[in-house]
C-alpha positions in Angstrom: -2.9 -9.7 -15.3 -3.0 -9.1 -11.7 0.2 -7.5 -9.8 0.6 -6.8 -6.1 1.7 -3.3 -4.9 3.1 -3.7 -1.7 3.6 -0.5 0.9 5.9 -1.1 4.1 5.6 1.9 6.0 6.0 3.7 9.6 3.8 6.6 10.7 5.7 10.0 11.7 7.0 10.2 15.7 4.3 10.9 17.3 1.5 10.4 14.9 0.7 7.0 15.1 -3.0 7.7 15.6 -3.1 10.0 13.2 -1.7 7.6 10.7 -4.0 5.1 11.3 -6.9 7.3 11.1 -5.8 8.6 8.0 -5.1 4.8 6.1 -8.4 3.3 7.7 -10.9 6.3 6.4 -9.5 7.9 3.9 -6.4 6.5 1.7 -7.6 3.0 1.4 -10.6 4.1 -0.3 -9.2 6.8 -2.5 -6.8 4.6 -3.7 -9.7 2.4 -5.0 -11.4 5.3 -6.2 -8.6 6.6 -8.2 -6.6 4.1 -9.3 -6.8 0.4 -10.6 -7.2 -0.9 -7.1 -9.6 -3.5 -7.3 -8.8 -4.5 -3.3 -6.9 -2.6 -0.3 -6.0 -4.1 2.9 -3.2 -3.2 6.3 -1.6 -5.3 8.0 0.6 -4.5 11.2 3.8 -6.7 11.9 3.1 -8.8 15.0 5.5 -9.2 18.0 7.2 -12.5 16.9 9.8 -12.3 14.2 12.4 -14.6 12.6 13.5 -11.2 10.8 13.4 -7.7 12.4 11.8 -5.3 10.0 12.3 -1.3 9.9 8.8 -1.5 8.7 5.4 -1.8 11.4 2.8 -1.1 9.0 1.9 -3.2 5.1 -0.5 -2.2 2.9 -1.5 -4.5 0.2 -3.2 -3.3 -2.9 -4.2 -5.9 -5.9 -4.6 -4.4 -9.4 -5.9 -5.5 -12.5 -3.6 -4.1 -15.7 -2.1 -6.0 -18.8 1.0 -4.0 -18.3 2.5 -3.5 -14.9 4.5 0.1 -16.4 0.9 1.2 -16.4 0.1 0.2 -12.8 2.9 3.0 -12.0 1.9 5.2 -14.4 -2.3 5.2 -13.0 -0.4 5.5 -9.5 1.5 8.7 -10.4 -1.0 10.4 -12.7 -3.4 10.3 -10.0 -1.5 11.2 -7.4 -3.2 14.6 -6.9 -6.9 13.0 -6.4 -5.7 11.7 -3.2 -4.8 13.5 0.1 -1.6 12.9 1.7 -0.6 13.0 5.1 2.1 14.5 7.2 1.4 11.2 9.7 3.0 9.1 7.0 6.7 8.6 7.6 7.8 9.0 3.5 11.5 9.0 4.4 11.3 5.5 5.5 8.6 4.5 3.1 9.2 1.6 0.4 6.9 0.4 -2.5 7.0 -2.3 -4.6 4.8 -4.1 -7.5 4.7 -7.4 -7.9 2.6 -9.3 -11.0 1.5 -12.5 -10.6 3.5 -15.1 -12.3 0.8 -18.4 -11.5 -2.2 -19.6 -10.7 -3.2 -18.9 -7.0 -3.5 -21.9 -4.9 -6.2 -21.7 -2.3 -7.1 -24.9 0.4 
């Protein structure tokens, strides 16, 4: 089954750079290394806005399990095999796992 873990996130004042630097050549890939991350991608939230968001950044991660208790599970037992960053805001962080409940459409 596939699920979608979904990051909103905003680096640390000041760190910006840093943050970037840190998601673009290093977490992305660890994540996929460590975990059951099949695909990692960022996104930054543009300019125009129906809805203002406390969030800049969105990392989307897709993941292959039959169980999305062990998607968490994977996530927090392997924790420790990634490094973390002061540059990452994790007071204003938010996470969230979606599982697919259809077929994808595609044009």
């Amino acid at each position: 089954m596939k699920h979608l873990l979904l990051v909103l996130s905003n680096p640390t004042e000041g760190q910006e750079k840093e943050f970037n630097r840190w998601y673009d050549e290093l977490h992305l890939d660890e994540m996929l290394a460590t975990t059951k991350c099949t695909s990692a991608q960022r996104f930054k939230l543009t300019d125009d806005q129906w809805t203002k968001s406390a969030h800049n950044y969105l990392a989307v991660y897709e993941v292959e399990a039959d169980d999305p208790k062990d998607v968490l599970r994977d996530l927090n037992e392997t924790r420790s095999q990634r490094q973390q960053s002061p540059a990452l805001n994790k007071e204003t962080a938010a996470v969230w796992l979606f599982s697919e409940i259809g077929p994808k459409h595609e044009k």
